[in-house]
C-alpha positions, 0 to 999 in steps of 0.5 A: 889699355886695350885688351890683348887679341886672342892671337898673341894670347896664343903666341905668349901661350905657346912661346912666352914671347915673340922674340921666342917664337921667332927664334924658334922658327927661325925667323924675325921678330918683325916677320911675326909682327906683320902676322900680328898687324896686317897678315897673320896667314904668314903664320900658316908657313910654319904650321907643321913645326907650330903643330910638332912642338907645341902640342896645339893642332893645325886646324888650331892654328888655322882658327887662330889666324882666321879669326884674327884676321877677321879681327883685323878686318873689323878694327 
């Protein structure tokens, strides 16, 4: 089984599920999928809402979605 990336490390974390973090923001599960496997600067979007009710920062989520971007990249 591969290991889980860091990037929904940080969504289960933060929100359990993605379902949960998408109704959360307000969006689709499918919207954080595409985060997920091909863009996850989507996330970007809703930094301040991330930032005003998880208690992480926004330069955390800037790294989160850097470095799986770089993840994605190197897969």
């Amino acid at each position: 089984m591969a290991k889980e990336s860091e990037f929904k490390q940080f969504i289960r974390k933060h929100y359990g599920t993605q379902k949960r973090m998408a109704d959360d923001l307000g969006i689709t599960t499918a919207a954080i999928n595409k985060w997920i496997k091909v863009n996850p600067r989507g996330m970007l979007k809703y930094t301040p809402e991330i930032v005003k009710y998880k208690n992480v920062t926004a330069s955390q989520v800037l790294w989160e979605v850097m470095f799986h971007e770089k993840y994605l990249n190197n897969a």
